[in-house]
Phi, psi and omega in degrees: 000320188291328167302324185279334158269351177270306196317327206291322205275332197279328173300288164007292187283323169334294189310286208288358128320315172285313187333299194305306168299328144351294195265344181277331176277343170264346158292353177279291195322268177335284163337301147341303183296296206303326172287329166280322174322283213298281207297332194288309188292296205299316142250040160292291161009301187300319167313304174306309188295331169278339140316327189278290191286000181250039172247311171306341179235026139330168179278173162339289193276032168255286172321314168290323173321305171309296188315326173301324203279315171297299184323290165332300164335286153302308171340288184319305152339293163325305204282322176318277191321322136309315148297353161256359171297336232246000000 
């Protein structure tokens, strides 16, 4: 019987040695993941900004469209930013 409990207790430790490289690999993982997550907003970011600079090299009646859009835009901001003054 005393055997069949160190068995039972040495299987345990087994386990739970793999579990711990486990959890160690997935914190690897998770890092890893959180460094592409990062790079993926950084280039979307870019993306938007390349979007952006490629409006400016539109034709004229493109360009006034954005300036209206922009323009609108701040309005818009202004007015936010006045209603959280008051």
């Amino acid at each position: 019987m005393t055997n069949d409990v160190q068995q039972t207790i040495k299987r345990a430790k087994e386990k739970i040695q793999y579990l711990d490289l486990e959890v160690i690999k997935l914190k690897k993982e998770i890092e890893e993941l959180s460094v592409w997550k990062n790079n993926y907003k950084n280039l979307q970011s870019d993306y938007n900004s390349l979007k952006l600079a490629r409006t400016f090299c539109q034709s004229e009646e493109d360009k006034k469209k954005f300036y209206r859009q922009f323009t609108n835009m701040i309005t818009e901001i202004d007015k936010c930013l006045e209603m959280l003054n008051d």
